[in-house]
Residue frames relative to the residue before (quaternion, step in Angstrom):
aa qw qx qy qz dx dy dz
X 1.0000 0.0000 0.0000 0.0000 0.00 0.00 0.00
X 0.0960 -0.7165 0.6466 0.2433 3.61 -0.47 0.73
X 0.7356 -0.4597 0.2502 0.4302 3.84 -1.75 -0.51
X 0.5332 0.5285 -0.4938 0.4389 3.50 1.21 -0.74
X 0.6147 0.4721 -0.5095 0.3739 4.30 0.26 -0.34
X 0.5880 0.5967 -0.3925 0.3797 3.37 1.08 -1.49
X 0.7719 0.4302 -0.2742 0.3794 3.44 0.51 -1.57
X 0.6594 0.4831 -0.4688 0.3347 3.43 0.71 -0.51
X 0.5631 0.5878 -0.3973 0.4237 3.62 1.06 -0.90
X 0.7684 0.4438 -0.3415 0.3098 3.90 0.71 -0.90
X 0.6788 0.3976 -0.3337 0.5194 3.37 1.56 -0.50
X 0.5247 0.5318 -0.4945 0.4442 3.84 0.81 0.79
X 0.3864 0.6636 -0.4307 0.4741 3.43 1.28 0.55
X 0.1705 -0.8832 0.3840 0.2085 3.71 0.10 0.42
X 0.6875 0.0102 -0.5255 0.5010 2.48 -1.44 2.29
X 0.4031 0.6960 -0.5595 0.2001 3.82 0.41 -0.01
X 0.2904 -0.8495 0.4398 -0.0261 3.33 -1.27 1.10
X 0.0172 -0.7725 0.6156 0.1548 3.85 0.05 0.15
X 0.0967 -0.5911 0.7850 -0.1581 2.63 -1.83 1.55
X 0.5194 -0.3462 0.6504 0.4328 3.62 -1.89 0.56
X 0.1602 -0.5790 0.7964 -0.0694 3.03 -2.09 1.06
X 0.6220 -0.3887 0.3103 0.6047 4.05 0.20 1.00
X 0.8370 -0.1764 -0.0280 0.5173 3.98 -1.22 -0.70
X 0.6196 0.6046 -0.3019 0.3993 3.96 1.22 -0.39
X 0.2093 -0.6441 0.6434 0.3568 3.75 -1.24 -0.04
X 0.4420 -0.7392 0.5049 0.0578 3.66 -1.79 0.98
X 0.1116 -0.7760 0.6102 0.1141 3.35 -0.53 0.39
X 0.0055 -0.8970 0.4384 -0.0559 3.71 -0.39 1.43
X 0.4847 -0.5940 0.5170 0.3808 3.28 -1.03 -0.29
X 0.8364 -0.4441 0.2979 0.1198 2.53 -1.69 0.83
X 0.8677 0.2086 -0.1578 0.4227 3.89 -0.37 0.49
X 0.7774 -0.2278 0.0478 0.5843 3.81 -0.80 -0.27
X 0.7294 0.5433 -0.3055 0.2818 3.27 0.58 -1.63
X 0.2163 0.9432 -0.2448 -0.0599 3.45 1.45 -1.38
X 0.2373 -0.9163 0.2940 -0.1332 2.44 1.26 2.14
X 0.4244 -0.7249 0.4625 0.2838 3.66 -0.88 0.80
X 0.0462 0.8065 -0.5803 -0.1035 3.28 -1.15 0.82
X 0.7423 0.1406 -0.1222 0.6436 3.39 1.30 0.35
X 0.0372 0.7085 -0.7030 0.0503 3.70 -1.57 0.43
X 0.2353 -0.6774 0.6962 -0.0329 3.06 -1.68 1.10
X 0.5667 -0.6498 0.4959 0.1032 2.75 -1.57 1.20
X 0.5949 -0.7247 0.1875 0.2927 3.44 -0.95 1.22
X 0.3678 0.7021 -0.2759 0.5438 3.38 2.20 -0.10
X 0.0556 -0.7019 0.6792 0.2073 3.48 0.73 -1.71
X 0.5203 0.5268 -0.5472 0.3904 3.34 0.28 1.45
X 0.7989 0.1257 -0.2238 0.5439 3.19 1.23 0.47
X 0.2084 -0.7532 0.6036 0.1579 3.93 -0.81 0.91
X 0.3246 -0.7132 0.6171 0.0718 3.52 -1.27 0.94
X 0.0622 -0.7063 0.7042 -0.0383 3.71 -0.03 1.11
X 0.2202 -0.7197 0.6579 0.0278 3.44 -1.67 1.31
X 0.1575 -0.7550 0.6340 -0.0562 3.65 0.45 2.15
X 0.3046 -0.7039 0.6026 0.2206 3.45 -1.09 0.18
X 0.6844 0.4890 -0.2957 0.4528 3.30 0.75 -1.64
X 0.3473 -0.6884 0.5799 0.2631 3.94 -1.25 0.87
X 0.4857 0.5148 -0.4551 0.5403 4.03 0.83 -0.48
X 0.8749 0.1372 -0.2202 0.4089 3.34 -0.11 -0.74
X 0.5103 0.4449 -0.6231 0.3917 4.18 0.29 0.83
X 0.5414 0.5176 -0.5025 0.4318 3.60 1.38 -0.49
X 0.7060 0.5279 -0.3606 0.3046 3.75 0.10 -1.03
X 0.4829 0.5946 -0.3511 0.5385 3.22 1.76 -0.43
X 0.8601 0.2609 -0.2425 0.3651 3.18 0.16 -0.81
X 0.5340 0.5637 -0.4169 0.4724 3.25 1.06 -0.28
X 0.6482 0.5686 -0.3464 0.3695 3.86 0.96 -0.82
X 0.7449 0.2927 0.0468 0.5977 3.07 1.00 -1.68
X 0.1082 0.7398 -0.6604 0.0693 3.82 0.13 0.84
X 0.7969 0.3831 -0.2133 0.4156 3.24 -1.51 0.61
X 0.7263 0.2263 -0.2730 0.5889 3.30 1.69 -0.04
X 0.7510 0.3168 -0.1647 0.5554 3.47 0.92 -1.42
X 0.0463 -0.7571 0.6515 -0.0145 4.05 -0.85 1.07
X 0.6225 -0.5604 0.4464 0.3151 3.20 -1.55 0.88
X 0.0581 -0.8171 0.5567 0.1377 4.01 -0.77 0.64
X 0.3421 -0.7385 0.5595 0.1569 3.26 -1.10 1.32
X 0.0090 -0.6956 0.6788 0.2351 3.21 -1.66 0.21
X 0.7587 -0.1018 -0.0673 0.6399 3.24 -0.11 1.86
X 0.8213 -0.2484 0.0993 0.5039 3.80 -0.52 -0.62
X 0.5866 0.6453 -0.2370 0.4282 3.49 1.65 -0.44
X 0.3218 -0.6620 0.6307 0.2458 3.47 -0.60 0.95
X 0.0723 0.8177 -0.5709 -0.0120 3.78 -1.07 0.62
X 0.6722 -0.4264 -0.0162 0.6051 3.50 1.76 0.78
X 0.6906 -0.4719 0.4185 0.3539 3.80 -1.29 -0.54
X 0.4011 -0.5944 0.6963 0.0317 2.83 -1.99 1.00
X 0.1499 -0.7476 0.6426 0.0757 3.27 -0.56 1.17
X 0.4591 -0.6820 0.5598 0.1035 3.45 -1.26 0.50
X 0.1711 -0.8216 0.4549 0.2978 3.82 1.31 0.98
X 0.7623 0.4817 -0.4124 0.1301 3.45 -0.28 -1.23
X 0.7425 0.1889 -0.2799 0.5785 3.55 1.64 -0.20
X 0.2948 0.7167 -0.6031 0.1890 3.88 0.79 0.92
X 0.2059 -0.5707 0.7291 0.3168 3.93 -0.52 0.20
X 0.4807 -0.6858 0.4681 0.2820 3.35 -1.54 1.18
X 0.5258 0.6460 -0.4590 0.3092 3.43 0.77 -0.10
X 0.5901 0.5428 -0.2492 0.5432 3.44 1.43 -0.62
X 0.5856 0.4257 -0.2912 0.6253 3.61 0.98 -1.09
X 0.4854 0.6373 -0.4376 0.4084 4.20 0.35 -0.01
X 0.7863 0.4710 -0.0612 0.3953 2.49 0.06 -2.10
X 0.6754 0.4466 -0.2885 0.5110 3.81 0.44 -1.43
X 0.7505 0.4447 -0.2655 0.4104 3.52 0.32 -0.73
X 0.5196 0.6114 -0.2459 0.5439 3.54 1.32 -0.32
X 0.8206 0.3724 -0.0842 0.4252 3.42 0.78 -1.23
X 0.4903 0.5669 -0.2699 0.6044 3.05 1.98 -0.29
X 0.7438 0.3253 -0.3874 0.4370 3.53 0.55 -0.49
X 0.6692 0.4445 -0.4620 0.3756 3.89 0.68 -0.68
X 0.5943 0.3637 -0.4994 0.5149 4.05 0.91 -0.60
X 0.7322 0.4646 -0.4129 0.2784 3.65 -0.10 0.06
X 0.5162 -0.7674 0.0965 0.3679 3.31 1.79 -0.19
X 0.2495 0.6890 -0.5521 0.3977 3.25 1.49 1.48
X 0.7037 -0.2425 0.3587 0.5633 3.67 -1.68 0.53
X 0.5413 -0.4832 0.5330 0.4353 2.81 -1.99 -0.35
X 0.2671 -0.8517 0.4285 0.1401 3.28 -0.72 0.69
């Protein structure tokens, strides 16, 4: 999967938006608040999916080792980095899906 697939899958989320995110690009929700559920690196060699639930960033990673990793902010885990060049999009789907309903988009 390269980033133009990644990106197209996050803005087929409905209303999702991309915006500069300091050195990164965002993929948000919809409306004022337009909360982050996902960022890419400026390379696009790696997507940052913001999972909330901890049961399920392990099952990520346990499923998909070697692609999906645990992402810290500072000492906090706050969801997974996927590693594009070997993500099967179904996996890049899915994470990005689940990232927008716990963050509060439709269901998606």
């Amino acid at each position: 999967m390269n980033a133009q697939q990644a990106r197209a899958l996050a803005l087929g989320l409905p209303g999702a938006v991309e915006k500069p995110h300091h050195e990164l690009t965002s993929f948000r929700l919809p409306g004022a608040k337009g909360r982050i559920f996902a960022t890419m690196t400026p390379d696009g060699t790696e997507l940052r999916v913001f999972i909330k639930d901890e049961d399920s960033r392990d099952a990520w990673i346990d499923r998909e080792a070697g692609v999906v990793e645990p992402l810290f902010w500072g000492a906090k885990r706050c969801g997974v980095k996927l590693l594009l060049a070997n993500a099967r999009p179904g996996c890049v789907k899915a994470l990005l899906a689940q990232s927008w309903r716990e963050n509060g988009g439709p269901d998606a």
